[in-house]
N, C-alpha and C positions, 0 to 999 in steps of 0.2 A: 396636332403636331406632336402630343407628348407621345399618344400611342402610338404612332411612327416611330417616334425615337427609342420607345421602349422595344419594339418588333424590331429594330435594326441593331439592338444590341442586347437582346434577350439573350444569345448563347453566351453571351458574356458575364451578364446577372443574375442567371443560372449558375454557370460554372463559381461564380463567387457566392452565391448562395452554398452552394455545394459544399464550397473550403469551409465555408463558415460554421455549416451543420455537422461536417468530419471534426472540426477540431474545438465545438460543443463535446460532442461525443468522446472522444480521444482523451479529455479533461476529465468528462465523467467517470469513461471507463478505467482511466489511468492518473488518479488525483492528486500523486505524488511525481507527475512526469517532470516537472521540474526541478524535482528532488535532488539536491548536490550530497554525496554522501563525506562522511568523516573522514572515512577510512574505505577509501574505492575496493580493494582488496577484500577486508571484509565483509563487505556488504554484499559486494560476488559470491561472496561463498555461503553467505545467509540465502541469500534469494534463490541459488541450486540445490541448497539444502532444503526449502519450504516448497519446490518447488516437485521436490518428491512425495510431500503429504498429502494424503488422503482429503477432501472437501471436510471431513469431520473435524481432524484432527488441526485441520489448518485453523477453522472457525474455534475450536478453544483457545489455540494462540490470540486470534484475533480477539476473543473477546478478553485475555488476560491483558493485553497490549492496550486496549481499550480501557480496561479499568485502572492498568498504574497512570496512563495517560491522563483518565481524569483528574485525577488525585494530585495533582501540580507538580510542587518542586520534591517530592519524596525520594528522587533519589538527587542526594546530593553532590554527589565526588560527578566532578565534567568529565572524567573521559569515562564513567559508566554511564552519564547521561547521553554520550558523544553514541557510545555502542548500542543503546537503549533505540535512539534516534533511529540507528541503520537498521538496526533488526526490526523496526514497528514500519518502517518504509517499506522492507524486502515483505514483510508479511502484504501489504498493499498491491506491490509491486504482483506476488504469486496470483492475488487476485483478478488484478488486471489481466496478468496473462492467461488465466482460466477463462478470460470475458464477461468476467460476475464484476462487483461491488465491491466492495468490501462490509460486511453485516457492522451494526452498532452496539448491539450487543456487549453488557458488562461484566457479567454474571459464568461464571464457570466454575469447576471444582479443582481444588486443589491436586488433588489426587492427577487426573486427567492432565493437568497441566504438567507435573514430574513427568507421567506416563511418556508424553511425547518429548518434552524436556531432552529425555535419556534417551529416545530415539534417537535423536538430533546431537546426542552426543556429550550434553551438556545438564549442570543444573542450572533447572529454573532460574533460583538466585545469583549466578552468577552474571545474568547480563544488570540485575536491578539492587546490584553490593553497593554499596559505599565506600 
């Protein structure tokens, strides 16, 4: 009786199988998909900006984003923590949309970190001021 019941409703436990294994994936690929941002505006303009970097260049951000991250309450003032926030999302976010991960990686150089920085427009220390 059950395999009956199972064969009579297989395309249906399939297809639910299915949503279920997309949106495992969708989670993984995209970690921050439910991510509410501070500041919708800039965080739009973060994630089009990282979204022009290089795989290289992207992963030093990540691993700088990773290390102040570790580091807990370092920065203190809330609305640099607020923009810290959206810019360590968009870096995620770039990831995502490449189809990759995001690396864990802590460890970067300072140097390299300016380098792109000023790509981007910006100094480094300005999104991690107090």
């Amino acid at each position: 009786m059950a395999i009956a019941g199972m064969a009579a409703y297989a395309n249906q436990i399939g297809q639910v199988s299915d949503a279920v294994a997309a949106g495992a994936q969708h989670r993984e690929q995209r970690p921050a998909w439910a991510y509410a941002p501070h500041d919708s505006a800039v965080h739009s303009e973060f994630t089009l900006m990282l979204a022009e970097l290089s795989d290289s260049d992207l992963s030093i951000l990540a691993a700088w984003g990773n290390d102040l991250s570790t580091q807990g309450n370092l920065i203190t003032n809330a609305d640099a923590a607020k923009m810290f926030d959206d810019f360590n999302n968009a870096i995620t976010a770039a990831y995502a949309e490449r189809g990759a991960s995001r690396p864990t990686a802590t460890y970067y150089d300072s140097y390299d970190v300016q380098r792109v920085s000023s790509l981007l427009g910006f100094d480094q220390n300005a999104l991690a001021a107090g």
